[in-house]
C-alpha positions as CSV (number, residue, x, y, z in Angstrom):
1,X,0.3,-12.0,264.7
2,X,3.7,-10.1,264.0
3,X,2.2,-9.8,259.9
4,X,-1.2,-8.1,261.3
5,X,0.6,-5.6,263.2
6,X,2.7,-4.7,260.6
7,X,-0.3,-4.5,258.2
8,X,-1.9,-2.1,260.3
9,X,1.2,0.0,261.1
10,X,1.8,0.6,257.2
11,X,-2.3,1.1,256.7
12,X,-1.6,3.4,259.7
13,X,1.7,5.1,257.9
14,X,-0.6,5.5,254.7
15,X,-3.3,7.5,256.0
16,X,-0.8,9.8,257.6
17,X,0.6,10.2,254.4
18,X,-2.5,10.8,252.7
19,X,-3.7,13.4,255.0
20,X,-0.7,15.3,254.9
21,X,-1.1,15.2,251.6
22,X,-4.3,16.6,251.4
23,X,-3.5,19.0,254.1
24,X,-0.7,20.7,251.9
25,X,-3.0,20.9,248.8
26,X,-5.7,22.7,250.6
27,X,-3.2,25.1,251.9
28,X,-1.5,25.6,248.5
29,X,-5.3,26.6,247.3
30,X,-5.8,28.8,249.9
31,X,-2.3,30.5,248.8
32,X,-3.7,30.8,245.0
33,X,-5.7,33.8,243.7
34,X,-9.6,32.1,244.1
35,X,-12.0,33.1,241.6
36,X,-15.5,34.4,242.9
37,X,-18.9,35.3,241.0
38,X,-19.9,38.9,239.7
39,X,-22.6,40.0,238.5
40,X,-22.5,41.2,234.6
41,X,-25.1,43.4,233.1
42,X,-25.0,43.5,229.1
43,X,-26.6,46.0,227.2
44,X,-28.6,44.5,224.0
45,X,-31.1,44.7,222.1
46,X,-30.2,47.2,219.6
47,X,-30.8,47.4,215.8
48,X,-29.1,48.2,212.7
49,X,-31.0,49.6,209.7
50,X,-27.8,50.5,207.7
51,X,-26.6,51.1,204.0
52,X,-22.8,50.4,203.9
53,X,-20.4,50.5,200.9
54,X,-19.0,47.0,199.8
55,X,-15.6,46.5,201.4
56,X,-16.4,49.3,204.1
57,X,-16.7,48.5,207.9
58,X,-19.4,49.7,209.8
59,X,-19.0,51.4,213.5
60,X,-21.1,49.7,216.2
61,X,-21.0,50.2,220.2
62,X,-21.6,47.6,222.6
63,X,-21.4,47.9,226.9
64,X,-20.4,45.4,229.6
65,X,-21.2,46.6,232.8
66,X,-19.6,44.5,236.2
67,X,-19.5,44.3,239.4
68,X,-16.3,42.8,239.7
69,X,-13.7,44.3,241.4
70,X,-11.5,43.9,238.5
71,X,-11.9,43.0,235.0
72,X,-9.6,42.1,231.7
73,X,-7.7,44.5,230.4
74,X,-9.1,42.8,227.0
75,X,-12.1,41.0,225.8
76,X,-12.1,38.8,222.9
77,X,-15.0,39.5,220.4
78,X,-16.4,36.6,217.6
79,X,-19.5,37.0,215.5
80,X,-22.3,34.9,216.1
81,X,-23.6,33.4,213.7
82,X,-19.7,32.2,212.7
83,X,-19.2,34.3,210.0
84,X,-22.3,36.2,209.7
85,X,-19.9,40.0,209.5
86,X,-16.3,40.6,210.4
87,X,-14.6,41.4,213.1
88,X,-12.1,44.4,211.6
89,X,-11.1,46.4,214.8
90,X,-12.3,46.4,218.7
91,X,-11.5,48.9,220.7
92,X,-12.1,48.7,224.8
93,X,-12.6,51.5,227.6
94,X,-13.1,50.7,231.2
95,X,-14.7,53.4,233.2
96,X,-15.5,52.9,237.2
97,X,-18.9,54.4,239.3
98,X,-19.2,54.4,242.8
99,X,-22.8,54.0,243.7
100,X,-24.1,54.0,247.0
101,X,-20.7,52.2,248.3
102,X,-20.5,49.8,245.6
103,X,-18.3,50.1,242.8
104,X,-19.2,49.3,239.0
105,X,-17.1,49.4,235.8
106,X,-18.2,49.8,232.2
107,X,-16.8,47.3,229.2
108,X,-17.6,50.0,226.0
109,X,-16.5,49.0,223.1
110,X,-16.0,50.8,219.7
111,X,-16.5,47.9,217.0
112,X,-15.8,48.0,213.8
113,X,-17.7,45.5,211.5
114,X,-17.7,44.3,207.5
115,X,-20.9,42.3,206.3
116,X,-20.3,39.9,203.5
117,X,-23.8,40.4,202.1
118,X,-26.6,42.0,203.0
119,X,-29.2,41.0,205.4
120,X,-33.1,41.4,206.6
121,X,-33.9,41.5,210.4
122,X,-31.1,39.2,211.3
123,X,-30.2,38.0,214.7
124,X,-27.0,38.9,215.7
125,X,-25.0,38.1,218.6
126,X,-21.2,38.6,220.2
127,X,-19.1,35.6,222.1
128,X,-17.0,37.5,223.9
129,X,-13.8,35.5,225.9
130,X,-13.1,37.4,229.0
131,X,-10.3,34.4,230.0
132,X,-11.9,33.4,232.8
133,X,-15.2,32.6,230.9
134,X,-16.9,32.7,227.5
135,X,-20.5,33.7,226.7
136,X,-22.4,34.0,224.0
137,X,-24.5,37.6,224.4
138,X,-27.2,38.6,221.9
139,X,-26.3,41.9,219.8
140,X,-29.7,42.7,218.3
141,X,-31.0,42.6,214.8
142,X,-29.4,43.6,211.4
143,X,-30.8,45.1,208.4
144,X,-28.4,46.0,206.0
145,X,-27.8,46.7,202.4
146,X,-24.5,46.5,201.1
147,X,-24.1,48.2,197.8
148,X,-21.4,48.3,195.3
149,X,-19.6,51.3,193.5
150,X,-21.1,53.6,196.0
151,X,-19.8,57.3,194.9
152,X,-17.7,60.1,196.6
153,X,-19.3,63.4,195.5
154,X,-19.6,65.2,198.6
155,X,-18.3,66.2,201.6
156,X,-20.2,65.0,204.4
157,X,-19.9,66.5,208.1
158,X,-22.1,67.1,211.0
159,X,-22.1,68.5,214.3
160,X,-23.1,65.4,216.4
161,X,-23.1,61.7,215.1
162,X,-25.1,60.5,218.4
163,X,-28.6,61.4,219.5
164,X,-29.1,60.0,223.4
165,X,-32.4,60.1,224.5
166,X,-34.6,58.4,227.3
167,X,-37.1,56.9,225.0
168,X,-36.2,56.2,221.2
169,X,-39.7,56.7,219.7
170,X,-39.8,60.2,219.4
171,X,-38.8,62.5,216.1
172,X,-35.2,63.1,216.0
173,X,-34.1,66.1,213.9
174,X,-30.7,65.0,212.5
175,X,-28.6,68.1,210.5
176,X,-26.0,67.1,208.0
177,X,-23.8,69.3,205.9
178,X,-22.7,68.8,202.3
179,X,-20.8,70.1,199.8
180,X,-19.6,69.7,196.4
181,X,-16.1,69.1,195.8
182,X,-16.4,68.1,192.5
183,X,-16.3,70.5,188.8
184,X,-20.0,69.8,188.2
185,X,-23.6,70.0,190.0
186,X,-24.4,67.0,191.9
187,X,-28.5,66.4,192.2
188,X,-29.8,65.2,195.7
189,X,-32.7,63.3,194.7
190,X,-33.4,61.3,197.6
191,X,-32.3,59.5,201.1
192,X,-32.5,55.6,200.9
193,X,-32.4,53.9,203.8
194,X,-32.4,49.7,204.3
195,X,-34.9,49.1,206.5
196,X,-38.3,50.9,207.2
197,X,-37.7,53.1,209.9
198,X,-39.4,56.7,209.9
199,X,-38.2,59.1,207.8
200,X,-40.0,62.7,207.0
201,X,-39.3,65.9,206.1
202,X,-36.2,65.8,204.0
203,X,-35.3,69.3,202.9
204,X,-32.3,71.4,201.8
205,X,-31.3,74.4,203.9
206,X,-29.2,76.6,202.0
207,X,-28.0,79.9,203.9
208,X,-29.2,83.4,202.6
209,X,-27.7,86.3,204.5
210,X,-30.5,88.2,203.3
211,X,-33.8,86.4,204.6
212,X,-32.0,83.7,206.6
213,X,-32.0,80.1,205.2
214,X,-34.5,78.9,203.4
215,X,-35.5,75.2,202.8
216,X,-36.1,73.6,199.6
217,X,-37.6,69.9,198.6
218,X,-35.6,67.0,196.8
219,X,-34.7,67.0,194.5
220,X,-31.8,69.5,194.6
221,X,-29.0,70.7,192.5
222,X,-25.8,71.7,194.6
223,X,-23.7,73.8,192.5
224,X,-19.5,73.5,192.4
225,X,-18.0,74.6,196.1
226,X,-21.8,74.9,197.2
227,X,-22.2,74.0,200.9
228,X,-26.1,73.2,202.0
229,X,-27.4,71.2,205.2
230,X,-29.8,68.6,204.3
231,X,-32.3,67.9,207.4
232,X,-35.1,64.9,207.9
233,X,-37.1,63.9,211.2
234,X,-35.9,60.1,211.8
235,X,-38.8,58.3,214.0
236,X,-37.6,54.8,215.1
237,X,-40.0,52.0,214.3
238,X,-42.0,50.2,217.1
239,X,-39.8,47.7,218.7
240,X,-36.7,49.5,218.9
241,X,-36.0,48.4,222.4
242,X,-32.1,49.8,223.8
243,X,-30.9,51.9,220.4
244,X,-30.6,52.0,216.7
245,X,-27.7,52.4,214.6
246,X,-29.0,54.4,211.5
247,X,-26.8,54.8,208.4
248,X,-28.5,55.8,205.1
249,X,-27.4,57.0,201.4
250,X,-28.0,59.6,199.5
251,X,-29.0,59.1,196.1
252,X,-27.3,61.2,193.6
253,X,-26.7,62.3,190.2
254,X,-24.3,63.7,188.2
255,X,-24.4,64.3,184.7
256,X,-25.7,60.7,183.2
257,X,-24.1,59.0,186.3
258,X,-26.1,57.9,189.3
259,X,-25.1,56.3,192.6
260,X,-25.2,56.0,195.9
261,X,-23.3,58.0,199.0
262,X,-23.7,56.6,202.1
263,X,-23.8,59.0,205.2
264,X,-22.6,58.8,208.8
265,X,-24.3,57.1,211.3
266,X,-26.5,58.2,213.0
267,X,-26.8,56.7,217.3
268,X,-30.1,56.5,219.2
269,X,-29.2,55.0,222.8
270,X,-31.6,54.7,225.7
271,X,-29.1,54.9,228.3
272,X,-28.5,52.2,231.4
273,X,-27.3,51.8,234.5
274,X,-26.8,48.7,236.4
275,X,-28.1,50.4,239.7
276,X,-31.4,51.8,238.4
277,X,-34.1,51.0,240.1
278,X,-37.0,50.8,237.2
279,X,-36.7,47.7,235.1
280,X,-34.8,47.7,231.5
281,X,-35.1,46.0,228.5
282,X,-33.0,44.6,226.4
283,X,-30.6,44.1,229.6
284,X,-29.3,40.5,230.2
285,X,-28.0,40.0,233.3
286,X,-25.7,36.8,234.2
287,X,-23.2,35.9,236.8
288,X,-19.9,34.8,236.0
289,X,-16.2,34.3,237.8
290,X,-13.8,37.4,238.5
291,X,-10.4,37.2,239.4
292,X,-10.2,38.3,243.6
């Protein structure tokens, strides 16, 4: 009798024990910073049709948008496919809206990228570590051409790198100005581009303060210390769905050499909002923790 009683009183002693136990780790969890779901909102479905010097890193953008009431101060970026381009430099703005009583931040990032080789109408995507979680989010697709010994004739400028419109099938006039820094003419005989986007009416402007400027066809001589602008109408190909990232070259010539320049880029966006009511494509939305 005297052992069953003291069986039960330490079976007894043990589920005190336990419950205390159980009662302090619940309270220590209730102490620590939980982490909660937010919706994320991920802008893809852009395109690159882009001719970039060997070596040379080329400038894309990509945006996060949350509803998390916070967010990392950094996000981690890795190619997908492993290895398929270069991750040379990220750079990350936050910026907040208020809509409506409910608060939103944009992720934008400035990425700088180097393809190993050149590529046709390649999916591309981003896993991007934001600590709490990874994900793997689709970029878009990638033509590119990467040429070596690409030249440095001219000076290249122009006023606006970044056409934003609501729909990215219309003509975009794009203005670029050049000019000759070299001792001899350089020849424009053509723009080249990667992929087969839209490209008409490619003309030299050259400024006459007598009966204004007046365009010329390629192929074009620019003289010594001779500044021109060289125009063209770019039309995005069907299927361009949230932007295009457009960089071209110029052929040129000088002398018996020939070779390529390759030109800023040029930005189409269809911009986005997480709180717009019409539908979006090429927006992924997924739900992930935030810090609370």
């Amino acid at each position: 009798m005297k052992g069953r009683r003291a069986g039960a009183l330490a079976a007894a002693v043990v589920m005190v024990l336990l419950a205390v136990a159980v009662g302090t780790w619940m309270w220590a969890r209730r102490a620590e910073p939980r982490a909660r779901d937010a919706a994320w909102w991920a802008q893809t479905g852009w395109r690159v049709n882009a001719v970039v010097a060997m070596g040379k890193p080329l400038v894309l953008t990509y945006n996060l948008w949350t509803a998390a009431e916070s967010v990392p101060d950094t996000l981690n970026l890795e190619p997908i496919p492993a290895g398929s381009f270069e991750v040379v430099r990220s750079d990350l703005t936050h910026e907040v809206d208020v809509e409506n009583g409910k608060t939103f931040q944009l992720c934008q990032f400035v990425i700088s990228v180097r393809f190993p080789h050149s590529y046709r109408d390649e999916r591309m995507g981003l896993l991007v570590n934001a600590g709490l979680w990874k994900r793997i989010l689709p970029y878009g697709r990638v033509t590119c051409r990467v040429i070596r010994g690409s030249v440095d004739w001219l000076s290249v400028s122009f006023d606006s790198g970044e056409i934003q419109e609501p729909l990215v099938t219309r003509n975009n006039l794009v203005a670029v100005q050049l000019r000759n820094e070299t001792q001899a003419p350089v020849r424009i005989l053509g723009l080249w581009q990667a992929g087969n986007d839209g490209i008409s009416a490619v003309r030299v402007v050259l400024p006459n303060s007598r009966s204004g400027a007046r365009p010329i066809n390629l192929p074009f001589a620019l003289k010594p210390g001779e500044t021109a602008t060289l125009e063209y109408e770019l039309i995005p190909r069907a299927g361009t769905v949230q932007g295009l990232v457009f960089q071209p070259a110029l052929a040129l010539a000088s002398g018996r050499m020939h070779g390529f320049e390759v030109m800023p880029p040029v930005v189409i966006e269809r911009s986005f909002v997480p709180w717009q009511t019409r539908p979006a494509r090429g927006i992924v939305r997924f739900v992930e923790a935030a810090s609370s």
